[in-house]
N, C-alpha and C positions, 0 to 999 in steps of 0.2 A: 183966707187964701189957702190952696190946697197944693198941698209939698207933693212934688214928684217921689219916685220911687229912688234917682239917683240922690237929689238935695238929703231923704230920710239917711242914705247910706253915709250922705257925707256928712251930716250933724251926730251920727251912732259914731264915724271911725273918730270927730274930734272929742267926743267925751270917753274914748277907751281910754286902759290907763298907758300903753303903748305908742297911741298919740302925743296924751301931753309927755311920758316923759322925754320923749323924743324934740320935743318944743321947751324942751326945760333949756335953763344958760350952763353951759360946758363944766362948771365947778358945780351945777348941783346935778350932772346925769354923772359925771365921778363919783362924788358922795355916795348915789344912792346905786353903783355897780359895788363900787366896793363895799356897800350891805351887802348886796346881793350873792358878791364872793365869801363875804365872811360867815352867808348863813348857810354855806355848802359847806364850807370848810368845817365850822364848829361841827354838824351834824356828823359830817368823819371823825372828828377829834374828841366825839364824844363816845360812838359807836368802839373807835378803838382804843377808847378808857376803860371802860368794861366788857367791850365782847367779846373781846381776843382771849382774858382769861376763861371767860363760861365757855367761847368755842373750842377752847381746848381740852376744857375739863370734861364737856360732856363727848368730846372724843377719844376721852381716856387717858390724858397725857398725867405723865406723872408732877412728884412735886417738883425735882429739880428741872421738868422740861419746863412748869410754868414760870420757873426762874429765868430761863432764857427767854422768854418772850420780852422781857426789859431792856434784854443784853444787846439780841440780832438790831434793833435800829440804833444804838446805840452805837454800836460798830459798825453799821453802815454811813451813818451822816460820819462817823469820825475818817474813815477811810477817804468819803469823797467830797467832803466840804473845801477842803483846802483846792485840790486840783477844778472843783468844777467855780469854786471862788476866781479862780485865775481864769477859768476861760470865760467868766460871765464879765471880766473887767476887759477880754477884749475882743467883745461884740458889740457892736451898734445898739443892739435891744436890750433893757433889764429884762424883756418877756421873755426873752428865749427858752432860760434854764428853767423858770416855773411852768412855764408854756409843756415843755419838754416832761418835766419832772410828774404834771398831772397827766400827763399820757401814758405814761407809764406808771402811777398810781391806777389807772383805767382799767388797764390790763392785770395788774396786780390784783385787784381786787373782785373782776369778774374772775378769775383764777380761786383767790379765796375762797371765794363760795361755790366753787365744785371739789374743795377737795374733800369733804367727808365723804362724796363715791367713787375714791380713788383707791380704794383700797389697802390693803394693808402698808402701804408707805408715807397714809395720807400725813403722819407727823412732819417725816422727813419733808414733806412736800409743802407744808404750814409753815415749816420756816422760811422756808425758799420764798414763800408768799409775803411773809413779812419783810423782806429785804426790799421787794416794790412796794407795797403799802407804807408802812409807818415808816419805815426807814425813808421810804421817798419823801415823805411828808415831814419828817425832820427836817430834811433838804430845801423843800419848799419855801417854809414856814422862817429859812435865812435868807434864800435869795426872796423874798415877798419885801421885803425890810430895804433892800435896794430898789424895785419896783415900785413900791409906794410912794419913796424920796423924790422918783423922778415923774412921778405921775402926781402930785399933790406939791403945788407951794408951801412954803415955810409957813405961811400965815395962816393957811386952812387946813391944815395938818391934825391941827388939837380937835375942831370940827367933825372933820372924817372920820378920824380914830373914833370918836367919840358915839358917833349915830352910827358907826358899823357894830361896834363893841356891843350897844342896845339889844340889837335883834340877837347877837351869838349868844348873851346871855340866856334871851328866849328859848331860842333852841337847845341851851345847854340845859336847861333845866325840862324840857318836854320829850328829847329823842330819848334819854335813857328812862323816863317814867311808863313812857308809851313799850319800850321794848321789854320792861320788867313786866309788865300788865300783861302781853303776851305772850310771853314764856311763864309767868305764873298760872296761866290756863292749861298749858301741858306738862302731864302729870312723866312724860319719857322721855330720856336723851334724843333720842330723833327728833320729837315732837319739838324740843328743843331747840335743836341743830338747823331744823325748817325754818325756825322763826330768824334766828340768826343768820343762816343764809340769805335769808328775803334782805334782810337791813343791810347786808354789803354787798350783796347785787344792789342795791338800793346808792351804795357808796359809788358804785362805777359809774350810774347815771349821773349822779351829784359832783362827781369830778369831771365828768363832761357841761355838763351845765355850768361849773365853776367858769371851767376853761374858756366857753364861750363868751361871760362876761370879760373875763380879763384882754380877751382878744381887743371888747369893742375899747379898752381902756386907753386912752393914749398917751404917750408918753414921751421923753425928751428923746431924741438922738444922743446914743452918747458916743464921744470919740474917744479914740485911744489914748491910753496915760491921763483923761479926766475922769472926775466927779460925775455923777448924773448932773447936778446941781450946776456943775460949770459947761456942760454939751451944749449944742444949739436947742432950737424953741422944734425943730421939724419932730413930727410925727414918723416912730421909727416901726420897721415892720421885721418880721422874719426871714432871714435868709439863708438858704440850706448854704452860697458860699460863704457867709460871713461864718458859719459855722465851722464849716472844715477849714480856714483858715484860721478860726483861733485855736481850735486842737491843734494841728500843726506848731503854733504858738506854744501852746501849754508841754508838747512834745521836746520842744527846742530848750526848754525853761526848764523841766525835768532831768535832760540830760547835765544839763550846767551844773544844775543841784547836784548831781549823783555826785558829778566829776569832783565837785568840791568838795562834799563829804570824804571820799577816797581822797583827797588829796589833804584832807587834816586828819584825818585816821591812821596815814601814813607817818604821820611826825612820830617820835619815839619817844616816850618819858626820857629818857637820857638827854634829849636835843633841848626838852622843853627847861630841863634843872640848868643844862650848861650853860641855855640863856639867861635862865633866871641868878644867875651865880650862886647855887645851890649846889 
C-alpha cells in the first residue's frame, strides 16, 4: 500500500521527540521541563563559577576588585530577598518573581558580554552587571524552591529533584571543560575575553530558553495568606494587576515596619531599667 505525502507527514510529526513529549501524562511533561530548566540553569551556574573571575582578570581587574565579585550578589539577594519574599506570598503565581528575575538575568547578561568595549569604565560597569546576573540568580534559585512546591506533589518531588539533578550534573561537569579547552587555544586576553564573551552571550539565550520552559510549567493558584500546597488545583498565569497590587502591599507593610522600628528606638534605656526595676 502506498503512503500519501500527507499520511508520511503525519507518521514523521508522531515519531518527533516534540510529539510524544507532548503526549506524555502531565507529571512526566513536569519531570522532564524541569530537566530542561535545570540544564539552562546549571550551564549559568557553572559559567558564573569560573568566568566572572578569568573575565575579570583578563580585563585587568585587581586583587581586591576580584574580592568583590563574591560580595556584589551577596548584597544583592540580601537587600532584596526579604521584600520580594513578601511580594511573591501575595501574588497568585509562584512564576512571577522567577518569571521576572530571568528577564532581567537576560538583560544582565547580554550587557555582560559588551562590557569589555566599553571602555575605560568597563570595571565599574562589570559590577553593575553582576547585580542582574548572579545577584538575580541568587534570587531565582530561592524563589525556584516555592515554584517547584507548588508545581510537583509531595509524592513525586524526590523523582523530579532527582532526574533534573542527572542532567545538571552533566552539564556541570562539560560547560566549564569545554570553555577551558577554548581559552586554552588562545595565547591573549582578548583572545580570551572573545571566548568568554560568546559563553554569556550564550547565558542570555539559556535564560530565555529557561524561562520558556518554566512558563509551559503549571502550577497551583495561590491565595493570599496560604501555602502553595493549601491554594486551589487551577492553573495560575501572570498578571501585570496582580503585580502592582502586591507592591502596593509590600509598600503598605514596609511603612508599618518602619513606623515600628521608630517607635521601639524611641523608648529610652531609662524607661526600659524603670520597668525592669533596675
Amino acid at each position: 500500500m502506498k503512503m500519501t505525502k500527507e499520511g508520511m507527514g503525519d507518521e514523521a510529526m508522531k515519531k518527533s521527540l516534540f510529539y510524544r513529549a507532548k503526549k506524555m501524562p502531565p507529571s512526566a511533561q513536569i519531570m522532564l521541563l524541569f530537566a530542561v530548566e535545570g540544564v539552562f540553569l546549571q550551564y549559568i551556574t557553572s559559567i558564573n563559577g569560573f568566568g566572572l573571575n578569568l573575565y575579570a582578570t583578563n580585563m585587568g581587574a585587581t586583587d581586591s576588585q576580584i574580592g568583590i565579585i563574591q560580595m556584589v550578589p551577596n548584597i544583592v539577594a540580601c537587600a532584596a530577598l526579604l521584600p520580594l519574599g513578601i511580594l511573591a506570598d501575595r501574588l497568585k503565581s509562584t512564576k512571577t518573581i522567577p518569571m521576572l528575575t530571568l528577564l532581567v538575568m537576560c538583560a544582565g547578561y547580554a550587557f555582560l558580554g559588551s562590557v569589555p568595549a566599553l571602555g575605560e569604565r568597563r570595571m565599574e560597569l562589570f559590577f553593575v552587571s553582576l547585580a542582574f546576573t548572579a545577584g538575580a540568580l541568587a534570587i531565582y534559585n530561592a524563589q525556584w524552591q516555592a515554584m517547584f512546591g507548588a508545581a510537583v506533589s509531595l509524592r513525586q518531588r524526590n523523582d523530579v529533584y532527582a532526574f533534573r539533578n542527572q542532567f545538571m550534573f552533566v552539564i556541570g561537569i562539560l560547560a566549564p571543560v569545554i570553555c577551558g579547552i577554548l581559552m586554552g587555544r588562545c595565547h591573549t586576553a582578548d583572545g580570551k575575553l572573545l571566548v568568554l564573551r560568546s559563553f554569556f552571550y550564550l547565558c542570555a539565550v539559556c535564560v530565555l530558553l529557561q524561562a520558556a520552559a518554566i512558563k509551559k510549567i503549571p502550577v497551583k493558584q495561590q491565595e493570599e495568606g496560604k501555602a502553595p500546597a493549601e491554594a486551589g488545583n487551577a492553573s495560575s498565569r501572570f498578571s501585570v494587576s496582580d503585580l502592582l497590587e502586591a507592591i502596593t502591599s509590600v509598600g503598605k507593610i514596609k511603612h508599618c515596619a518602619g513606623s515600628s522600628c521608630r517607635w521601639s528606638f524611641s523608648i529610652s534605656p531609662g524607661s526600659l531599667t524603670g520597668a525592669c526595676g533596675i
